[in-house]
N, C-alpha and C positions, 0 to 999 in steps of 0.2 A: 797373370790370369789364373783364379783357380780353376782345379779342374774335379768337376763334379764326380765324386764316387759312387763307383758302379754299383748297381744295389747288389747283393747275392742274392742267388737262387732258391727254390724253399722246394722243401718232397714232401711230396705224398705218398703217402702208404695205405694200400690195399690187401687186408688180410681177411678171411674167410676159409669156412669148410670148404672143402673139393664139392663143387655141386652145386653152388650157391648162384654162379652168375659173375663170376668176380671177370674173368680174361674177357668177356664180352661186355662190360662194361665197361672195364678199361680202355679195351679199341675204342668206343665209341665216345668215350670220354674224352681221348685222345685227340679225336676228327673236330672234338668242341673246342679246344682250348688251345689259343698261340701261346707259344714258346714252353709249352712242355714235352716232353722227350721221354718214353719210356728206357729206366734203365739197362745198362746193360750187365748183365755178369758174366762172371771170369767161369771157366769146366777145367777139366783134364778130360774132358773124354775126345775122340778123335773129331777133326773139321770133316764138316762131310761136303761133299759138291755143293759147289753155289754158296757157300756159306763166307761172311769176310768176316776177319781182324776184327774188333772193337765196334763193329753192325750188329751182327748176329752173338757173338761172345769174345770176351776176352780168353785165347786159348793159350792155357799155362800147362806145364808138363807137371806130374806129381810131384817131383822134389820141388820146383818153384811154388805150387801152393802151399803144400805143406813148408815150408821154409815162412810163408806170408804169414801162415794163420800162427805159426810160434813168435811171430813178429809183430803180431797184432794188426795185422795188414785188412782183415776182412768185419766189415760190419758184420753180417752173418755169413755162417756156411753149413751146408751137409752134406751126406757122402748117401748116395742112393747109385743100383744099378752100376758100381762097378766105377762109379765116377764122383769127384768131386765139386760142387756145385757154391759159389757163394757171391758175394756184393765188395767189393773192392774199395776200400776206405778211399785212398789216394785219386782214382777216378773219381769217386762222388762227389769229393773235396774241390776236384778240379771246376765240373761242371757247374757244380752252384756258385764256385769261384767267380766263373764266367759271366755268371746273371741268368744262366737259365734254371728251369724248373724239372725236377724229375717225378716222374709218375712210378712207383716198385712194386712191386708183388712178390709178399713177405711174409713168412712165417708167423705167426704169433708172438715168438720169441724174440725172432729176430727185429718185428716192426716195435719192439719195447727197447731193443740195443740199439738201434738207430735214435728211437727218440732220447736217450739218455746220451748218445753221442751229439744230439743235434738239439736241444728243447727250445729253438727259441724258432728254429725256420722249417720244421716241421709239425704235418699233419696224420695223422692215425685214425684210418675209417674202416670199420670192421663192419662185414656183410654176414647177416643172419639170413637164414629161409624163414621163411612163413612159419616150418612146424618142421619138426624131426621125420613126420610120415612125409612130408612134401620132398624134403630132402632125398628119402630111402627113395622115394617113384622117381625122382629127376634120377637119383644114380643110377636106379636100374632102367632105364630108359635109354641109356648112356648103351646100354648091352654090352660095356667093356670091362664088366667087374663079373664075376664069378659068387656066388653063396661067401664066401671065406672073405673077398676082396671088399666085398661090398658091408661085410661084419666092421673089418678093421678099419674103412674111412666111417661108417658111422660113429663107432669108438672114441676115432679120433676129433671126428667133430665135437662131440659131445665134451669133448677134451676142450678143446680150442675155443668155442661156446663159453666157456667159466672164465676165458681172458675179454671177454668183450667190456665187462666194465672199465676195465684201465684204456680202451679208446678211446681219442678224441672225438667221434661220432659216433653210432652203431647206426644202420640201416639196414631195415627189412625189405630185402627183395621176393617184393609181392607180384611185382607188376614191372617190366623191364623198362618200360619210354618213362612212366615216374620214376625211377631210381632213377634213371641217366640224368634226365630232370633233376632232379633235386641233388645228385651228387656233380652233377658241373655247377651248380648254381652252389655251394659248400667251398667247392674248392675255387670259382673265381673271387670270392668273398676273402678267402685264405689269400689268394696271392694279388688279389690287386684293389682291396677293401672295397669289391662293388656290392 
């Protein structure tokens, strides 16, 4: 009797400025599609209540990451807020091992080292605003950025913005129920040729 091989898993990547619309698209992207799983990443910073193992994060202690990332252990990683933050090779390995599908949210950088670790079972969809001004009123809208705060993630958009050509898609979130629209309808196409 053969026995038919399991297909592997394939990821998506979700990269965008802070502001664009990216985490609520993804939830909701999530609720569209079977057998995808938002990934999970590895911190050192402390578990807080309520919080589990390998659900909410994979919790490593500093020398453990830093021992990972001189070991090539991490797709990406960054170090913000006293903590180290990144995507764990050997988990992601695992999961698409399995046959399932991951959904990331990913740096710019980082969703370019995935795709060079991965180019044959991943996707790269990079999310624009409408306009640089539409952008600055969502952030301040937000009321959680200050004059200075709200300087430096435009900055950095504007940063981030010059990597959209090297994604597999770019979309304009104009309009939120059309993006979700057309990016569940992208990524079922990506993983099961509808």
């Amino acid at each position: 009797m053969v026995q038919e091989r399991q297909q592997r898993g394939k990821l998506i990547v979700f990269s965008a400025p802070s502001g664009t619309g990216k985490s609520t698209i993804a939830r909701l992207v999530l609720d569209r599609i079977e057998n995808l799983r938002f990934s999970v990443s590895a911190t050192t910073r402390q578990k807080r209540a309520g919080e589990e193992e390998g659900v909410n994060y994979y919790f490593l202690c500093k020398e453990e990451f830093e021992q990972k990332i001189r070991n090539g252990g991490f797709i990406e990683h960054e170090f913000f807020f006293d903590n180290h933050y990144g995507t764990l090779l050997d988990k992601t390995q695992e999961v698409i091992d399995a046959g399932a599908h991951i959904l990331l949210d990913l740096d710019v950088k980082g969703a370019l080292n995935l795709k060079r670790l991965f180019p044959e079972n991943s996707l790269l969809l990079f999310f624009k605003p409408p306009s640089m001004e539409i952008l600055k009123q969502r952030l301040q809208g937000r009321g959680s950025e200050d004059e200075e705060g709200l300087k430096l993630r435009l900055e950095r958009a504007r940063l981030e913005l010059e990597y959209a050509d090297k994604f597999d898609e770019v979309i304009v979130n104009d309009n939120l129920d059309r993006t979700v629209e057309s990016v569940t309808a992208i990524i079922s196409k990506f993983l099961y040729n509808t």
